[in-house]
N, C-alpha and C positions, 0 to 999 in steps of 0.2 A: 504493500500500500504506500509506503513512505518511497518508495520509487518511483512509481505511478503520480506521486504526487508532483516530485522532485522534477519527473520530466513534462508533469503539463505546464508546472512554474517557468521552466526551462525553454519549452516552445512558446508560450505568451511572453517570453521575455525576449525572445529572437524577433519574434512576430512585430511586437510592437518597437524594437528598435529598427525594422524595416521599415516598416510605415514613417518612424521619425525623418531616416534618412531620406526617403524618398518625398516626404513633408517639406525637407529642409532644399531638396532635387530641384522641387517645383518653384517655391520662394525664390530661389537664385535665377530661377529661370523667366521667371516672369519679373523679376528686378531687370535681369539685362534686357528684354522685351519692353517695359518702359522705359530706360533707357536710350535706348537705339528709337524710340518712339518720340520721345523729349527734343532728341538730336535733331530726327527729322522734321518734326517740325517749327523748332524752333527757326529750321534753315527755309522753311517753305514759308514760314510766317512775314520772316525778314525780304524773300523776293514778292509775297503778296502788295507789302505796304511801300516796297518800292512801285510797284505798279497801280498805285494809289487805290487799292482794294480795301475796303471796312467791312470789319466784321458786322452782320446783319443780327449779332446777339446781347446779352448780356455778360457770357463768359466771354474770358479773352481769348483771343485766336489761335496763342502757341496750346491752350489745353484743348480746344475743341479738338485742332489739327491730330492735338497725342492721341486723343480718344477714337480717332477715326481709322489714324496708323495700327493702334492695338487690335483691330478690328477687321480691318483690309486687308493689312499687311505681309505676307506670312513670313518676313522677317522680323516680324514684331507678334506672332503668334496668333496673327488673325485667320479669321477662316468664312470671312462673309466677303462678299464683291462690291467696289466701292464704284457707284456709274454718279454721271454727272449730265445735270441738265441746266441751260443756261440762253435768256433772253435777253436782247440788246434794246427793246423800245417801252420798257416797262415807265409807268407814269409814277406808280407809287412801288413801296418796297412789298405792301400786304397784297397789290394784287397781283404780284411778280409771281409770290411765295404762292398765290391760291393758281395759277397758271403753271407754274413750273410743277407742281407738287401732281396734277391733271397730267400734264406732258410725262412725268414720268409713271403714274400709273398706267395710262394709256399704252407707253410703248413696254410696261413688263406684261401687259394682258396680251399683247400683240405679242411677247416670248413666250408666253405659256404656253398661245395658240398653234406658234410656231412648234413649239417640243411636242406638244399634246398628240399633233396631227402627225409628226415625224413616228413616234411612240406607237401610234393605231397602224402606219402605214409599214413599221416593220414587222409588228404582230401577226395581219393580215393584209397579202397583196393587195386584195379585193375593195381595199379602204381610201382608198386613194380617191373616191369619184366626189364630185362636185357636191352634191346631195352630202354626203359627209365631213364636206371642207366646213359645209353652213348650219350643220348640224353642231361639230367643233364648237365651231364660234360661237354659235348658242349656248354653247353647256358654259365656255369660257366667260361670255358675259353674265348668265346668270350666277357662276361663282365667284367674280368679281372681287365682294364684297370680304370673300377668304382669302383670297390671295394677297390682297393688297397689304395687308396685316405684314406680309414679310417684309417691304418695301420701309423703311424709315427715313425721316430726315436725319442727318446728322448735323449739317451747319449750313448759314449762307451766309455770300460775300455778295458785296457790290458795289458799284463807282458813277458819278455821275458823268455822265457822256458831254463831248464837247460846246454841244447845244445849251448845254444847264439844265436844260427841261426835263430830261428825259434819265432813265438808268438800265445798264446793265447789270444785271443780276445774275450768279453764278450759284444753285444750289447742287450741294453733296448731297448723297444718298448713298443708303446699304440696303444689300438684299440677302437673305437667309439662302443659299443657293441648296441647306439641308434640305429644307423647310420646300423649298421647288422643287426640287427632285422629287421628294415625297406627294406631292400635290399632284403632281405630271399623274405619277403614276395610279395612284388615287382617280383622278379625271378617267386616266387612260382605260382602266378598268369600266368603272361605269361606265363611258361609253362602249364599250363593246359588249358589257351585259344586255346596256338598252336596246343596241345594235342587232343582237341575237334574241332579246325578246319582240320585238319589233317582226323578224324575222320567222318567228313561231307563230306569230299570230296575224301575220300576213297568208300564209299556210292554212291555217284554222278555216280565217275566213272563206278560203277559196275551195276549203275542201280535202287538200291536199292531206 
């Protein structure tokens, strides 16, 4: 028994200094990931405001930029895609943000549809036809409202154009490219269930 004892103390004590170590793995490792995050954007921050760019926020520029690096980056440990959307005749800054923020959902529902349709057509040859493109598109706008959740602002910039009147405005964006994948296939499925019950009951009808 006193052995038995001696070795389970003896494995929880291995055990848990593993875990410390690999505790202590991670910390260092995400130390240098901010770091190398800090760097960079400290350096993006400094050619922003050379090119007379203001931050469109209340934080300051070099944190947002670290926050985005951590994120994007995958030298800074990120794992989401950093896209960028940007208008040159905006009047005000809020209806820049409500236009850009449009333009970028717009064109990842035009991604989704894009992979959705790619997804069904290598599943089944047969999926390729016109009636299926507009069917796609239909499932994609009806689910919209889920996808769009992976899509986030992270910051904008902007500068007033030579006119005075008018602004340019540069918004960042992340997307969960997990979070899509997952969706893709999710869509990709339901459509071809509804595709094949559509299919059953086409049959029914006729007889077949």
């Amino acid at each position: 028994m006193k052995k038995l004892i001696l070795m389970t103390l003896l494995l929880a004590l291995g055990m848990g200094t593993g875990a410390l170590a690999q505790s202590k793995e991670y910390a260092k490792q995400q130390a240098n990931y901010e770091k190398t995050a800090q760097k960079m954007a400290k350096k993006k921050a400094k050619e922003f405001k050379k090119q007379k760019w203001e931050n469109g926020g209340a934080t300051d520029l070099e944190t947002l930029l670290a926050t985005y690096y951590l994120e994007t980056e995958p030298s800074c440990g990120g794992t989401k895609r950093g896209i960028e959307h940007m208008v040159s005749d905006a009047k005000t800054l809020n209806v820049a943000e409500k236009r850009l923020l449009l333009d970028a959902q717009t064109a990842y529902a035009q991604e989704i549809q894009t992979l959705l349709a790619a997804t069904m057509t290598s599943q089944d040859s047969a999926t390729g036809s016109d009636e299926l493109s507009t069917y796609i598109a239909n499932v994609v706008a009806k689910s919209k409202h889920e996808f769009n959740g992976d899509l986030k602002r992270s910051f904008i910039i902007y500068r007033t154009n030579p006119d005075g009147k008018t602004l340019t405005v540069r918004a960042y964006y992340t997307i969960d490219e997990n979070n899509e994948r997952l969706r893709v296939k999710r869509l990709a499925e339901s459509v071809k269930q509804n595709a094949e019950l559509s299919k059953e009951i086409e049959k029914a009808a006729v007889g077949e």
